[in-house]
N, C-alpha and C positions, 0 to 999 in steps of 0.2 A: 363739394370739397372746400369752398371759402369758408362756409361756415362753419366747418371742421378746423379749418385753420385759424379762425379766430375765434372760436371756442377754447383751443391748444392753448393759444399764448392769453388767455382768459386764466384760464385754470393754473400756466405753469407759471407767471410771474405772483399769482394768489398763494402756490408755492413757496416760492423764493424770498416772499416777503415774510415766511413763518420760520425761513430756515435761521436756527443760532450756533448751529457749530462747523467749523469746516468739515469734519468727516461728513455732518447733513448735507454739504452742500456739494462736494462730490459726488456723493450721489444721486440727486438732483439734477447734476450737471451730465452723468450717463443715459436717465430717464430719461432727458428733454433733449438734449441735443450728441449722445452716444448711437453708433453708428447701427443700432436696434428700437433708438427711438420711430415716434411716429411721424417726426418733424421730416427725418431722414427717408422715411418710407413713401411719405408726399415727394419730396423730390425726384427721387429716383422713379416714381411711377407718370414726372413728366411728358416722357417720350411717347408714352402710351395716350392720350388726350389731344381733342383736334387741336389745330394752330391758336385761337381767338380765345379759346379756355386753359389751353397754355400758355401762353403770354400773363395773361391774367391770375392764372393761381400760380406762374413763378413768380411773379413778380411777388405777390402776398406774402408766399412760403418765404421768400429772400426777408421782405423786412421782420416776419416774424423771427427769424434766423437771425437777423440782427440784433432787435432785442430784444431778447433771450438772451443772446452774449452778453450784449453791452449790459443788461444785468445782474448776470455772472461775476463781470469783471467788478463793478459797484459793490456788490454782494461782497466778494472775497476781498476785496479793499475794506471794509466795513466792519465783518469780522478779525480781521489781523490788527485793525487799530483798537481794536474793542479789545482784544485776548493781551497787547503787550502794554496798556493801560491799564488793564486789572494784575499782568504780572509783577509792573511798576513796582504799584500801588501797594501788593502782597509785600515786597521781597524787598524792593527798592533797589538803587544803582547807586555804587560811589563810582562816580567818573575817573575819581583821582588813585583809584587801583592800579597797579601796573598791570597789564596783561596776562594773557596765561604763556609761556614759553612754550615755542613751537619746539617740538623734538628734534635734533639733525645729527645726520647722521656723520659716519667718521671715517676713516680708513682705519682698517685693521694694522694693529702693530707690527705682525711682518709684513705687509704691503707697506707703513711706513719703515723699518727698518730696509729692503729691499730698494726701497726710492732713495736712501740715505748714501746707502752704499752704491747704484751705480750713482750718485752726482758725483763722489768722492775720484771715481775712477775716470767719469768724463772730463773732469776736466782735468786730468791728467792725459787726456788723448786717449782712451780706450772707446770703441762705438761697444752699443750693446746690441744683442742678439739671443733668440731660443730656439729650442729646437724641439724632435718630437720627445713626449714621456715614454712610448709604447718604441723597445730599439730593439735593433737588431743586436744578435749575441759578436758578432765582427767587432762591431763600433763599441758596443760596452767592454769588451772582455780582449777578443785576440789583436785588435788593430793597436791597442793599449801595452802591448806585452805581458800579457796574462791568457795564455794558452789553456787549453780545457782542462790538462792535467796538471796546471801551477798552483800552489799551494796557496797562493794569495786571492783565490776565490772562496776561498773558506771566508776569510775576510769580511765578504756578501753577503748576506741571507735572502737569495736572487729570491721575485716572483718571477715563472716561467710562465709567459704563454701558451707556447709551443712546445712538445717535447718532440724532437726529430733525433734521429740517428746521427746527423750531420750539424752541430752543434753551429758553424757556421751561419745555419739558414731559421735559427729557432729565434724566436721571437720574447721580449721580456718588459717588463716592466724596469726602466734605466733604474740604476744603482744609486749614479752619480752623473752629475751634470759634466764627467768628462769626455763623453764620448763626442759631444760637440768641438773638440779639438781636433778629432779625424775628419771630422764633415767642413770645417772650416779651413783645413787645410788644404784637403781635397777641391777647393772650388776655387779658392785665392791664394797668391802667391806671396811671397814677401816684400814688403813688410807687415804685418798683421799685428792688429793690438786691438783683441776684443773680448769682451765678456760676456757670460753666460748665465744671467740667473734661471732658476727653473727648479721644479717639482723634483725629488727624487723616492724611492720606495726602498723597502727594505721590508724581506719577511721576517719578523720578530717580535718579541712580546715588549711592549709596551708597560715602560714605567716611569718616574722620574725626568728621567734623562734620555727617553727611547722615547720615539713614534714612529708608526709604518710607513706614516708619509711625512716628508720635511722638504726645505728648501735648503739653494746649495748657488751658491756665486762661483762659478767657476772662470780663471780668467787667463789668457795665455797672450804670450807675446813673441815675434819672431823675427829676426834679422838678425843683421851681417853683426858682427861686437857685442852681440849680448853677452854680459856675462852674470856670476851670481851679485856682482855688487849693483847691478842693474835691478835683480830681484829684491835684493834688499832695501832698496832706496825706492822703491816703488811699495812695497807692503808697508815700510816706516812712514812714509807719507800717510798713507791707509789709517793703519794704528792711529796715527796725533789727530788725521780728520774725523775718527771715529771718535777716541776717546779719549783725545788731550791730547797739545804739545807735553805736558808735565809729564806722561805717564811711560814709563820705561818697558821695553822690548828688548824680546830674548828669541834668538835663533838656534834650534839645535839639531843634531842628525836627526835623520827619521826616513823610512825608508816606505819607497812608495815605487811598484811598478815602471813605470813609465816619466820615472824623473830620473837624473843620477847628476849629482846628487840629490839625493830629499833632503828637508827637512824642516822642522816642527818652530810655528813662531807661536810664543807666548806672550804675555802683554802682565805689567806689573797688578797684582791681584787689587781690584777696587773695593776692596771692604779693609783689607787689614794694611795697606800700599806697601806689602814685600816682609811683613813682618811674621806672616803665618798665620793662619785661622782655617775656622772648619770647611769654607768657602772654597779654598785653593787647598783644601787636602795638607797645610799644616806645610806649604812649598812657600807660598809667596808670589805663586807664576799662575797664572791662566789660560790655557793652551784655547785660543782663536781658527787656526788653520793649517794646514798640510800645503808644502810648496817645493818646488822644487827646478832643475835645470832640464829641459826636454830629453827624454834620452833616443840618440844617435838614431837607434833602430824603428821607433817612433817617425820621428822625419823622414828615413829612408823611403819607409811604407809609404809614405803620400810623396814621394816624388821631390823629397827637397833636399838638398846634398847637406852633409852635417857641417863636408870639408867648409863651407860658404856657409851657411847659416846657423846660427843659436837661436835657444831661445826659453823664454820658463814660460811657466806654469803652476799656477796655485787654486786650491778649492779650499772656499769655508762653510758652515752650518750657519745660515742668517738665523734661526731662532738662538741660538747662544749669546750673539751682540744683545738683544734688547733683555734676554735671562741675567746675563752677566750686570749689565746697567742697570737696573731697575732691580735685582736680590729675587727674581721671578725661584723658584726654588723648584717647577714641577713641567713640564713643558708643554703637556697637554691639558693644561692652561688655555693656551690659545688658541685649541682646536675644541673646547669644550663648548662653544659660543653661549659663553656664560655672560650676558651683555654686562653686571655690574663688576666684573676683571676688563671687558672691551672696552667699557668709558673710558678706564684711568688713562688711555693714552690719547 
């Protein structure tokens, strides 16, 4: 067996010494020292051989095992200096290239418009919070004042989960990010000043100005003295941190469920500034969000007396803010993950 083993490393550095390409020398490197090698098969049949002829061919088989390596390692140093020397030499190097630009990545436009808008509201004192997408029909629809047989579910184009008998226990896909006003109330008492961004669904055809699934800031506030110039002086702030102290707002009725009053804020149209164009429908206004004053029966439901506490509430469409800014004209846009529309922001 010695002489086997210096036969081995006879023959496998007479090898190594012919090898000229790394692919040659990986394989080389499995033939000689690869766990089917015979280097490997000596070793492992140590146990099997008396004490005095073990000692003696492990010892041999180790230094053959060494080099072997330690020529490997030579070898593939040899060749890499060899192959980026004749690369040079082809092709050549300007050092004084600037590099190649690493790709990085970005946050998506409504994940930055949705960041925009809670700062605006924190630091106004509102905490944020969400809640589930998948609600109960109670919290979307009856806790809100919109009863199974109220006209203002047309409104919805509900996805249902569940179809039950008992409308209260059926299960859906949220509309709108307002049913987190019953769940917020239900837990905390007043004063309360928080919002809600999150997912909402709608089953309907998709176009322009429609998607099935969108986002929706919803945000609500509650104590002793609120009144509507509290709601106003809180969205007006909103408005000038979004989109300019210069830019002009308009409040008007608009009726909504679960407010009373409602009503409808607009914001001075950013392409034509009030003068009419195809943008704002030829108004001059830009309609933003739906808000309105808690109504009575709303509070009652969660336990909080109307006589002692007010309070509002408003929801907007976050894909509109960066549509509206940016001349976006089509909304599924931003769900097309079309990366050369995802750079621009």
């Amino acid at each position: 067996m010695l002489e086997q083993l210096k036969e081995l490393r006879l023959k496998a550095l007479n090898e190594l010494s012919r090898v000229g390409e790394l692919e040659e020398l990986e394989s080389w490197r499995i033939h000689n020292l690869g766990k089917r090698s015979k280097l490997t098969q000596v070793l492992r049949s140590l146990a099997s051989l008396p004490l005095e002829e073990r000692k003696k061919t492990g010892a041999l088989a180790n230094e053959v095992k060494l080099a072997l390596e330690s020529g490997l390692v030579e070898k593939e140093k040899s060749l890499k200096e060899t192959y980026l020397a004749s690369f040079l030499g082809q092709k050549g190097l300007d050092i004084t290239l600037p590099g190649r630009p690493i790709p990085v990545g970005r946050l998506h436009p409504i994940t930055q418009a949705l960041e925009e808008i809670c700062n605006v509201f924190t630091r106004m004192g509102f905490q944020v919070t969400e809640g589930p997408d998948v609600e109960w029909d109670y919290y979307n629809f009856e806790a809100l004042n919109i009863p199974p047989d109220h006209p203002a579910r047309d409104m919805f184009a509900t996805l249902w989960i569940d179809s039950t008998e008992t409308t209260e226990k059926a299960r859906l896909l949220r509309t709108h990010t307002s049913p987190m006003q019953i769940r917020i109330m239900e837990k905390e008492r007043p004063p309360i000043r928080v919002i809600v961004p999150g997912r909402a669904y709608r089953y309907e055809a998709t176009d322009v100005t429609h998607e099935s699934m969108f986002y929706q800031v919803e945000g609500l506030a509650i104590d002793t003295n609120i009144t509507l110039a509290d709601l106003k002086g809180t969205l007006f702030e909103f408005c000038h941190g979004i989109f300019g102290k210069e830019r002009k707002i308009r409040f008007r009725c608009d009726y909504f469920p679960f407010v009373e009053p409602g009503v409808e804020v607009a914001i001075e149209c950013l392409n034509c500034h009030g003068a009419g164009c195809r943008l704002c429908s030829h108004s001059g206004w830009l309609e933003i969000l739906g808000a309105g004053m808690v109504h009575p029966d709303v509070l009652r439901r969660v336990n909080i007396d109307p006589e002692i506490y007010s309070g509002f509430a408003f929801g907007m469409g976050v894909e509109r803010i960066p549509m509206l800014r940016y001349g976006i004209d089509d909304i599924r846009l931003f769900y097309g993950n079309e990366l050369r529309f995802l750079k621009q922001f």
